[in-house]
C-alpha positions in Angstrom: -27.6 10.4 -14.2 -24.8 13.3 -15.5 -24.3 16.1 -12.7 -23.9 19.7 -13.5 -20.5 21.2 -12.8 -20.7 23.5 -9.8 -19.7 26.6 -11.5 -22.5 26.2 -14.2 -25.2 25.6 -11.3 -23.9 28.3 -9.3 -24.2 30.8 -12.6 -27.8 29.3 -13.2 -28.9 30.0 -9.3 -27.1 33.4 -9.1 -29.4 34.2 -12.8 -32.2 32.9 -11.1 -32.3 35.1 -7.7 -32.2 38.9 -7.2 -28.8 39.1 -5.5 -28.3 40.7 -2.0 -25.1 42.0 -1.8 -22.9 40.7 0.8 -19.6 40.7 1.7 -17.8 37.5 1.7 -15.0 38.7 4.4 -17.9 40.0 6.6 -20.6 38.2 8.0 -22.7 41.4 8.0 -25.0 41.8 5.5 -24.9 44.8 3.4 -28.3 47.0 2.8 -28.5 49.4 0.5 -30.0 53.1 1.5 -32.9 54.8 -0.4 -32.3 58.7 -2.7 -33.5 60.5 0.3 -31.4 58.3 3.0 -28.3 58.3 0.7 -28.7 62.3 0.7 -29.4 62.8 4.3 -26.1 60.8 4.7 -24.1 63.0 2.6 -25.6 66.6 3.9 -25.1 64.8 8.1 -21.6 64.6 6.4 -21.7 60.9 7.6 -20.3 59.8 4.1 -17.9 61.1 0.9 -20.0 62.6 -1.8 -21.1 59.8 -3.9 -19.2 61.8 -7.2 -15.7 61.2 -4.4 -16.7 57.7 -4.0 -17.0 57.4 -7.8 -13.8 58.5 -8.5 -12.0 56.2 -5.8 -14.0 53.0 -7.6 -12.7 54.0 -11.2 -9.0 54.2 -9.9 -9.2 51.2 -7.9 -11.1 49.5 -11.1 -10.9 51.6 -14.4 -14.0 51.9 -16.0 -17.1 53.4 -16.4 -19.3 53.9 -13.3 -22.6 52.2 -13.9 -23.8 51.8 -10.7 -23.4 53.3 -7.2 -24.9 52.8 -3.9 -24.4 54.0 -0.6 -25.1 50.8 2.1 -24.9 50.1 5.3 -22.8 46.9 6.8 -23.2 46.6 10.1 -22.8 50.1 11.7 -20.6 50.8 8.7 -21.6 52.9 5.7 -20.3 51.2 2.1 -20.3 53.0 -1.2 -21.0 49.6 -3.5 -19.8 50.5 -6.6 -20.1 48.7 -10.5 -18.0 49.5 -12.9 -17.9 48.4 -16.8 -14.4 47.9 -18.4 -13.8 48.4 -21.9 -13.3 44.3 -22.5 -17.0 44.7 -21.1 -16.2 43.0 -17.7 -18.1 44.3 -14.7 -16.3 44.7 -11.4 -17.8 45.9 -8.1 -16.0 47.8 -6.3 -16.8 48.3 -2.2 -15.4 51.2 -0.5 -15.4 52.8 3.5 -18.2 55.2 3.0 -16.4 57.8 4.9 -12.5 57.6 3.9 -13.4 55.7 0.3 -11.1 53.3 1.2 -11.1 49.9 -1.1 -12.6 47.5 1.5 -13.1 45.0 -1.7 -12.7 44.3 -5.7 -14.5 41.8 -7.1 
């Protein structure tokens, strides 16, 4: 019986599953906040404005912002950001939800 490489069943399991987003450095799960919770954030000044938090990601990864979320990790608030690259790779960018420091770049 042939075996699959890894990297092919990896692919084929990550395809298969909706993908919670976690950090690999962290053993802290990341969950991802609602509209309305993402706002409240924001106006409790808790976080950046999600537009700051935009700009950080396409600097750290150039690109156009197609996705961003504000989550929580831990006690920590995360801006999880995607971003599309002309060559049409996607990077996700993680940043400190208050300073919009790059935590991560995958």
């Amino acid at each position: 019986m042939s075996m699959m490489p890894v990297e092919p069943l990896l692919a084929l399991s990550l395809l298969a599953t909706p993908l919670p987003i976690v950090n690999v450095d962290s053993q802290a799960p990341i969950s991802c906040l609602s509209a309305d919770e993402t706002r409240e954030a924001v106006a409790e000044g808790r976080v950046m404005q999600p537009a700051q938090a935009s700009h950080h990601a396409r600097v750290a990864a150039p690109g156009e912002v197609v996705r961003i979320r504000l989550c929580r990790q831990g006690d920590d608030f995360v801006y999880v950001v995607t971003t599309l690259k002309r060559d049409g790779r996607v990077a996700r960018v993680t940043l400190e939800g208050q300073s919009g420091k790059v935590s991560a770049i995958r």
